[in-house]
C-alpha positions as CSV (number, residue, x, y, z in Angstrom):
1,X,69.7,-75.5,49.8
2,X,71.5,-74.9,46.4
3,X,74.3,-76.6,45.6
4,X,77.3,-74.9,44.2
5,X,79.9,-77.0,41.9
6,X,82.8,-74.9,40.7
7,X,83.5,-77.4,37.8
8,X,83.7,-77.2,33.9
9,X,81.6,-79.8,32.9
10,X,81.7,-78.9,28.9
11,X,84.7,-80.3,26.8
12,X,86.2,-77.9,24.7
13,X,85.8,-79.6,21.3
14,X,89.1,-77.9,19.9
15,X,91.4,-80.0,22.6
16,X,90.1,-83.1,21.5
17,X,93.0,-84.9,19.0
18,X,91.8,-86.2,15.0
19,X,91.6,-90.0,16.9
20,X,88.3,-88.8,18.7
21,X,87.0,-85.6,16.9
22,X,86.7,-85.2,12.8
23,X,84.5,-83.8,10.7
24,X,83.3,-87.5,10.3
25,X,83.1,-89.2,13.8
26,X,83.2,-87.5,17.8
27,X,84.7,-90.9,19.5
28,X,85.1,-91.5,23.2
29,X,88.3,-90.0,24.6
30,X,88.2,-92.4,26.9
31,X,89.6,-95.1,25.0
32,X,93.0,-93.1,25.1
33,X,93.5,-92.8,29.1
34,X,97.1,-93.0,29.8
35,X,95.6,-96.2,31.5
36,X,94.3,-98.0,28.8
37,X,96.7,-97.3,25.8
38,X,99.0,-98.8,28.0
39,X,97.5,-102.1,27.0
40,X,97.9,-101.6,23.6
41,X,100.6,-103.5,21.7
42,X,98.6,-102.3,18.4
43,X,100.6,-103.1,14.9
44,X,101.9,-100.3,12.8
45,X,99.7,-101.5,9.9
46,X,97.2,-104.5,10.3
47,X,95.7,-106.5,7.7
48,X,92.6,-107.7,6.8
49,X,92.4,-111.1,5.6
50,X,89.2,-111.6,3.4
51,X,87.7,-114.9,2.9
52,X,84.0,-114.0,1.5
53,X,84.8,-116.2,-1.7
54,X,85.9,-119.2,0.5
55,X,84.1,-119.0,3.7
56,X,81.1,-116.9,2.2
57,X,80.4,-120.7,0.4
58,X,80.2,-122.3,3.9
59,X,77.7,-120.3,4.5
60,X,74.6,-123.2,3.9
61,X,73.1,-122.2,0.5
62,X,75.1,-119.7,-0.5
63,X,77.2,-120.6,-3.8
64,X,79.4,-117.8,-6.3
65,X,79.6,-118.8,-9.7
66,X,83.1,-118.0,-11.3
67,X,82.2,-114.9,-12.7
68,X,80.5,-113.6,-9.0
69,X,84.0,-114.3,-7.6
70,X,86.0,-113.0,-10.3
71,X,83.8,-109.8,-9.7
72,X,84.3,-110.1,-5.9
73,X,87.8,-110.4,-5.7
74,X,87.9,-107.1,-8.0
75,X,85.0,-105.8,-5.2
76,X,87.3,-106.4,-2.6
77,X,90.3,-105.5,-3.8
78,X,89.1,-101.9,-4.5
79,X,88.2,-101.9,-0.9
80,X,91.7,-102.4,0.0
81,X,92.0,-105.6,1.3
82,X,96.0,-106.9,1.9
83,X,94.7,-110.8,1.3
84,X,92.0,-112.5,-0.6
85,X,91.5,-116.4,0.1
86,X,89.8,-118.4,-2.6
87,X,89.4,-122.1,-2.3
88,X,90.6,-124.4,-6.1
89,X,90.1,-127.1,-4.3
90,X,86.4,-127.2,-3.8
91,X,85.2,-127.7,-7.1
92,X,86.4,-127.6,-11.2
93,X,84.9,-124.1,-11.1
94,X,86.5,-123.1,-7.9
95,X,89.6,-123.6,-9.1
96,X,88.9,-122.2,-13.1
97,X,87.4,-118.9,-10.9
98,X,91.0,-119.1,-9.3
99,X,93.1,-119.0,-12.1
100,X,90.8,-116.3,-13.8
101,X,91.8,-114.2,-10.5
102,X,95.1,-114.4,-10.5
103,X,95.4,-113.3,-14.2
104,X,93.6,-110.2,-13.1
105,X,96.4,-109.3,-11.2
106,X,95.1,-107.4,-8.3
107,X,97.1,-105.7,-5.5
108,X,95.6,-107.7,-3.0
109,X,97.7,-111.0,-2.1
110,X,95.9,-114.1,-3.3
111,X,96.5,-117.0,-1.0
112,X,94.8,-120.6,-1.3
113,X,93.1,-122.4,1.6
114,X,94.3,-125.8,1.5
115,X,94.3,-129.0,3.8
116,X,97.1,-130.8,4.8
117,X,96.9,-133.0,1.8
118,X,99.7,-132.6,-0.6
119,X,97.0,-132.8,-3.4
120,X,96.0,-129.1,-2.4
121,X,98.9,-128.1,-2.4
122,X,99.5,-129.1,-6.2
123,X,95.8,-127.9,-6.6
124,X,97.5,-124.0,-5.7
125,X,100.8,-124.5,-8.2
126,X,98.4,-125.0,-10.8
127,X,96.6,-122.2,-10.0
128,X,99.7,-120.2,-10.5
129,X,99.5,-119.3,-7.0
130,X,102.2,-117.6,-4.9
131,X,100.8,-118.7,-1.1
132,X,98.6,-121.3,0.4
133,X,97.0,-121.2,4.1
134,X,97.4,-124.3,5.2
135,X,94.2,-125.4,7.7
136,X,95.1,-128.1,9.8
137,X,94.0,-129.0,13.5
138,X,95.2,-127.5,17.1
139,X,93.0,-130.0,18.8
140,X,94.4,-133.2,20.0
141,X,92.1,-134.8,21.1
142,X,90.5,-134.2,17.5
143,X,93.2,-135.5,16.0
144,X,92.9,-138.5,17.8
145,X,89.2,-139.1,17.2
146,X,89.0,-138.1,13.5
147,X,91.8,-139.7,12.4
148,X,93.8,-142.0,15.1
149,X,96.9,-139.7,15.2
150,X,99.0,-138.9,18.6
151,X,99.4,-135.2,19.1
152,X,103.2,-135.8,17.3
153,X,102.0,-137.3,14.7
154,X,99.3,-134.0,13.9
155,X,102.5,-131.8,13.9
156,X,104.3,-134.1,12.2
157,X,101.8,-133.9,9.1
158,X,101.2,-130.3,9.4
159,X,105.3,-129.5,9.0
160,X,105.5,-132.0,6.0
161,X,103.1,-130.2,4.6
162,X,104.4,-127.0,4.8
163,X,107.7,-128.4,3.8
164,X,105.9,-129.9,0.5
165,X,104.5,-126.8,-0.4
166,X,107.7,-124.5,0.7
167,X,109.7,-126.7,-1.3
168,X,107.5,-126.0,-4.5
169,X,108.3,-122.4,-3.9
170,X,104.9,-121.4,-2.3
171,X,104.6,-119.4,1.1
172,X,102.5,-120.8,3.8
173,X,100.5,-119.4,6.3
174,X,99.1,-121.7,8.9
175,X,95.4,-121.7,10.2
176,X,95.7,-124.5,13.5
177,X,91.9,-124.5,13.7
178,X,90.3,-125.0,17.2
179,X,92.8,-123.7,19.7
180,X,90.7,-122.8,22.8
181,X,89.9,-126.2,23.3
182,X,93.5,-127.3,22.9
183,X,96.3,-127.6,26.0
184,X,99.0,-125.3,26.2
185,X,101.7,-127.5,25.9
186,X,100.2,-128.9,22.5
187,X,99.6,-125.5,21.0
188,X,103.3,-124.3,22.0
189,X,104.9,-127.7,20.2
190,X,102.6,-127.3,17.2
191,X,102.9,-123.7,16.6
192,X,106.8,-123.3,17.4
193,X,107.2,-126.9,15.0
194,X,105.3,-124.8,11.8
195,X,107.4,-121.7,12.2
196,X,110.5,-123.5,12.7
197,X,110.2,-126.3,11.0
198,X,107.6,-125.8,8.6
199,X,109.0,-122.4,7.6
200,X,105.2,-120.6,8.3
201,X,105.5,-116.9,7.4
202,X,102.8,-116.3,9.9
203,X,100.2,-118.3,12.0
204,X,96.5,-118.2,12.6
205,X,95.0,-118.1,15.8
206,X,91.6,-119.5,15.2
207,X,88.5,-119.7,18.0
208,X,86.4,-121.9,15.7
209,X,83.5,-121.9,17.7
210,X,83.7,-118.6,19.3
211,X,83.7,-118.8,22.7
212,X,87.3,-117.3,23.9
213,X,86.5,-114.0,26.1
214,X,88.2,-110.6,24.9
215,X,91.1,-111.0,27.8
216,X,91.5,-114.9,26.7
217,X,92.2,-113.8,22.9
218,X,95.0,-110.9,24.3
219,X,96.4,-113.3,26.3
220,X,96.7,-115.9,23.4
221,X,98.3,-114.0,21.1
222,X,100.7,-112.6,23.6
223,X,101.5,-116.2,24.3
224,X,102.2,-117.2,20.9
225,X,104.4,-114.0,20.6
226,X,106.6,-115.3,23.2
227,X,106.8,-118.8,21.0
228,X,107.5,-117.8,17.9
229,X,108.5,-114.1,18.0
230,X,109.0,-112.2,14.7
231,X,106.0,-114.2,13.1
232,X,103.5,-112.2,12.6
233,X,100.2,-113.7,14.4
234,X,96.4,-114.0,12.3
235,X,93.3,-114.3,13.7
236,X,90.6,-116.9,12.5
237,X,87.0,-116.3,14.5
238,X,83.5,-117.0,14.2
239,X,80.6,-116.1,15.5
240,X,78.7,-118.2,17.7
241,X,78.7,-116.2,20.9
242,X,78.3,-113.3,19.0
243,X,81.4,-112.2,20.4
244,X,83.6,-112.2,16.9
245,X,84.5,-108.5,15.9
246,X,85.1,-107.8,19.8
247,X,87.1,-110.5,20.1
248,X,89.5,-109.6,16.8
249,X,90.0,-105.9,18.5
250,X,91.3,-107.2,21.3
251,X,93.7,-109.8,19.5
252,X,94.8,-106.8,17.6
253,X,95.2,-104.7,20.5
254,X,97.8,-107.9,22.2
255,X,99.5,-107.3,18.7
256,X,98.1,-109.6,16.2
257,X,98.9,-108.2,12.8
258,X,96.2,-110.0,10.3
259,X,92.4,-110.6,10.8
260,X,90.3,-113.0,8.8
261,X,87.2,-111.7,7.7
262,X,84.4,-112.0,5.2
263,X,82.1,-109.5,4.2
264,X,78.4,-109.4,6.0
265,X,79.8,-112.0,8.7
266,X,79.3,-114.6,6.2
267,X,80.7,-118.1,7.0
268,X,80.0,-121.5,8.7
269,X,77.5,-121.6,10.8
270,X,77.0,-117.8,12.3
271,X,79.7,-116.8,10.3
272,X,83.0,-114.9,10.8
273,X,84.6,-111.5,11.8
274,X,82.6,-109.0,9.5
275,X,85.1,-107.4,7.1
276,X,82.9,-104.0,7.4
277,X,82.3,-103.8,11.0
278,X,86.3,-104.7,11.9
279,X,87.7,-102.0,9.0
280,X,85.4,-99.8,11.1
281,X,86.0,-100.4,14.5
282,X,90.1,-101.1,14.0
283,X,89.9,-97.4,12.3
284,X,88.2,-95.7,14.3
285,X,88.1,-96.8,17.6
286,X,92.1,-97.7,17.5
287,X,93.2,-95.5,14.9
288,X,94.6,-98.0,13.2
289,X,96.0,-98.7,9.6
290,X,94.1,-101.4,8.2
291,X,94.6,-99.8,4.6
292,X,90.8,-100.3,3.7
293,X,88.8,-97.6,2.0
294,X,85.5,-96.5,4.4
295,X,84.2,-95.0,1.9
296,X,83.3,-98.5,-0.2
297,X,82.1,-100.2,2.7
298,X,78.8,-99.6,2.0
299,X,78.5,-100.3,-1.0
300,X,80.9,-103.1,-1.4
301,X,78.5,-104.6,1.5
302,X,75.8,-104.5,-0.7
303,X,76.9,-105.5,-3.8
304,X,77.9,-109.1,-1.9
305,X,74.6,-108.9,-0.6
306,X,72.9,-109.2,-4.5
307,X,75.5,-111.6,-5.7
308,X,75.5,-113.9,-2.4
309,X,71.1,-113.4,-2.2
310,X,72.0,-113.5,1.5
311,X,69.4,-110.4,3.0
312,X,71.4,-108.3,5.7
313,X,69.7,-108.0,8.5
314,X,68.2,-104.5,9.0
315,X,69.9,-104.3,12.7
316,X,73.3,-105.0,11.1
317,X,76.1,-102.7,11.9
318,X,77.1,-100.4,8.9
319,X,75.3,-102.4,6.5
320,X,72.0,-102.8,8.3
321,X,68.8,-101.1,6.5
322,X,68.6,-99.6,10.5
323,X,72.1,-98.1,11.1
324,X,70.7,-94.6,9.9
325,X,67.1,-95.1,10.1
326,X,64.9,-93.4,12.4
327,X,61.6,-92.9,13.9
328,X,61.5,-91.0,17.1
329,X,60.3,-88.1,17.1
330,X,62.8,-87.9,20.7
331,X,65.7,-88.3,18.6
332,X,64.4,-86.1,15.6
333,X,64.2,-83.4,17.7
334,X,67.3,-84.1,19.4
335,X,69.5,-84.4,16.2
336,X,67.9,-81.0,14.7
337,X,68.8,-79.7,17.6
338,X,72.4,-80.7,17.3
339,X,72.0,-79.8,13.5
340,X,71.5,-76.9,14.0
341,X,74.9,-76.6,16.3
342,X,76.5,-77.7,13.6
343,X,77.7,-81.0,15.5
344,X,75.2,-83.6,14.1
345,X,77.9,-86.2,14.6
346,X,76.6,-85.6,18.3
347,X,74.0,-87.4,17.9
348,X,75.2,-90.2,15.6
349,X,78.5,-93.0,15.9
350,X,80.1,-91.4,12.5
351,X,78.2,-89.6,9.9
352,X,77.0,-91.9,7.3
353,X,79.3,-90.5,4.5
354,X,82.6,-91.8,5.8
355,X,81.3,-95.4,5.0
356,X,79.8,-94.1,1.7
357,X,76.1,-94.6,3.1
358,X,73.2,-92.7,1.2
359,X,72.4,-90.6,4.9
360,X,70.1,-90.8,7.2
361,X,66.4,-91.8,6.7
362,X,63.3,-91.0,9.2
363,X,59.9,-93.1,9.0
364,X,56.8,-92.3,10.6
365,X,55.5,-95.1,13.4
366,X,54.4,-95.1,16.6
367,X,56.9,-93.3,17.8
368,X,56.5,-89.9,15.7
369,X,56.8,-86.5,17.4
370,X,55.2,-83.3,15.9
371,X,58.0,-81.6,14.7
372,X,59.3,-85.1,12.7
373,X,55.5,-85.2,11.5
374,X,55.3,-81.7,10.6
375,X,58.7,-82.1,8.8
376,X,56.7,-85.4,6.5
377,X,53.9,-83.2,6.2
378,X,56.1,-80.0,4.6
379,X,57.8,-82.4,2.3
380,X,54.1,-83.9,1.3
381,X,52.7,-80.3,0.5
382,X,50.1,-80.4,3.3
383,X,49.4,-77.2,5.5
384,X,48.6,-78.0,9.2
385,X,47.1,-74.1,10.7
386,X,48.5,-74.5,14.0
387,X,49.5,-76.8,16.8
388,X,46.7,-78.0,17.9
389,X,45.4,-79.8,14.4
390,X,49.4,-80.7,14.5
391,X,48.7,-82.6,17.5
392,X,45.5,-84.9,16.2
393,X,47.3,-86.2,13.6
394,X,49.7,-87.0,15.1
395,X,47.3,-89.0,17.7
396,X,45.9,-90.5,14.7
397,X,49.2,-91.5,13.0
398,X,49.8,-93.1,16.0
399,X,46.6,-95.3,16.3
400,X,46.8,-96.5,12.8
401,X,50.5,-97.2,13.1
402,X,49.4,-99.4,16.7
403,X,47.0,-101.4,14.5
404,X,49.3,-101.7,11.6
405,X,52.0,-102.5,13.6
406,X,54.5,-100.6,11.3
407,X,55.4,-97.7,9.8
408,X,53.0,-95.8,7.7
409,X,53.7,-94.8,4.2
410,X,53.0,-91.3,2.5
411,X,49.9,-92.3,1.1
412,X,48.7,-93.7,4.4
413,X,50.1,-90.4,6.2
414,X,48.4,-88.3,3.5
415,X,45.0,-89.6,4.0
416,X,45.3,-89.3,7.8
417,X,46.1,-85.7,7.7
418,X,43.2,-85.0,4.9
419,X,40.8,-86.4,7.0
420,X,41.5,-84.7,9.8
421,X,42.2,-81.2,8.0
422,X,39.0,-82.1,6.5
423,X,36.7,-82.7,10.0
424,X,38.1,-78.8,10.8
């Protein structure tokens, strides 16, 4: 019995809108169902927040000299960040590093992370600094056990604070660390008390240890848009759960207008949102204006990578030795095959280029096909007569890459194939 289906199955590439189809990316049109942009309460422009110079030093045994940040400030600010948070009040060349940064007058805002201790905040006048964010807790219950305060008396001290440093002429942004542990009540007081009060130009949502759920983070931030409407809302996450970058989309996508960030993840403990992968996915997947330039991701990436002597992993996204490296011969064949449709971008998330990646790279392992071999073998120089030789080499590739238990080199491919060419 045949089955008959009187259905177009192909999409007509030419109906799909620049959000999903470019010459640099083929998206999922999914992601703009009536059904699901009806979700979105995504800002005209959002803004990425960087901290690599502050919480790229949290990161245990990392440390930037003052000339390393002076040089990644410059870094980032080429990459188009809106903010760049440096931290005076660390140590004497912390703060020397500052001043040197602000006399370099960049585009990028530079704002100060602070405490609640009025000493920080003089720490960021003589710095010559415009704006401080001020990091305080959102916890009670930490409050309580770290320093004996009642939940008043935590956002008592964080709206003197802000007062103090208002009063000096500098604008304050408010990180209330720790929120997803915090009651509802408490969070509504303290956040309503540092806009109101405290005169906060925007707050800082912050899931210190990572564990809110993509919904939980939408609903958040829809919350506190109800408390203190008009402010515009940050987001503060890190890693633990591995959950960091999802979890900034969808506080961007409940409307938060500022992410923090630092490049490669880098931060306390597993780190924060990467700066890279956030850029990417706020771009691309919600077409939105994040006013960072793709094209340096790459190598802004890995210039932090030499001057913080952190190694990215190679299964990082964008950054990753493995985001364009390949070695089946399945997919080689697969991607020549779309190649020669002249839709590579089938068979890839985004071509390489619009992050300003050197392009695609194919080893030879295990996995190797004949026709990703037989390309190796062209570029080597070497002559395989017909399919069949084709074929023992590539058995033999793949033994010595089993016992190995990595990819082979061109020497070590060059020998294989002589020896067998030779045994003919």
């Amino acid at each position: 019995m045949m089955l008959v289906i009187n259905m177009r199955f192909e999409l007509d590439l030419e109906e799909l809108d620049e959000r999903v189809y470019s010459d640099n990316y083929w998206l999922s049109h999914y992601n703009w169902d009536d059904d699901i942009i009806d979700q979105y309460n995504v800002p005209e422009k959002v803004h990425i927040h960087d901290a690599t110079i502050r919480e790229g030093q949290q990161t245990p045994g990392i440390v930037f000299r003052e000339d390393e940040q002076v040089r990644i400030a410059r870094a980032l600010d080429e990459l188009g960040v809106s903010r760049i948070e440096v931290v005076p009040i660390i140590s004497d060349d912390d703060k020397t590093a500052t001043k040197r940064i602000v006399k370099e007058d960049l585009d990028a805002e530079i704002i100060s992370f602070i405490s609640w201790q009025k000493d920080d905040v003089d720490t960021a006048l003589d710095c010559g600094l415009d704006s401080v964010l001020l990091d305080y807790v959102g916890n009670p219950w930490q409050g309580k056990a770290f320093w004996d305060m009642e939940p008043e008396e935590i956002v008592e001290r964080g709206v003197e604070t802000a007062q103090y440093a208002r009063d000096h002429g500098l604008e304050v942004s408010a990180l209330v660390w720790d929120d997803f542990k915090s009651p509802e009540d408490f969070l509504e007081l303290n956040y309503t008390s540092i806009v109101e009060e405290g005169g906060a130009k925007s707050v800082s949502l912050a899931d210190t240890y990572g564990f809110s759920t993509p919904w939980s983070m939408k609903m958040m931030v829809e919350k506190i848009s109800e408390w203190v409407p008009g402010t515009p809302i940050e987001l503060h996450i890190h890693n633990d759960f591995g959950m960091a970058t999802a979890q900034a989309l969808s506080g961007v996508i409940g409307g938060a207008e500022i992410v923090d960030t630092s490049m490669l993840g880098l931060g306390e403990r597993c780190g924060n949102v990467p700066t890279e992968e956030i850029a990417v996915v706020l771009e691309l997947i919600l077409d939105a204006d994040t006013g960072i330039d793709l094209e340096k991701i790459y190598p802004t990436g890995k210039l932090i990578e030499k001057l913080s002597d952190f190694e990215i992993s190679p299964r990082k996204p964008m950054l990753g030795e493995n985001a364009f490296k390949y070695s089946s011969g399945w997919i080689h064949w697969m991607q020549s095959k779309a190649e020669e449709k002249g839709e590579l971008k089938g068979m890839l998330p985004y071509m390489p280029e619009l992050i300003g990646h050197p392009g695609r790279k194919f080893v030879i392992d295990k996995s190797v096909g004949g026709g990703l071999l037989k390309s190796k073998l062209d570029e080597l120089g070497i002559e395989v007569p017909d399919k069949e030789t084709l074929g023992e080499i590539v058995k033999e590739v793949k033994k010595e890459s089993t016992v190995l238990k990595s990819e082979l080199d061109e020497t070590e491919i060059r020998a294989i194939a002589e020896r067998v060419l030779s045994s003919k």
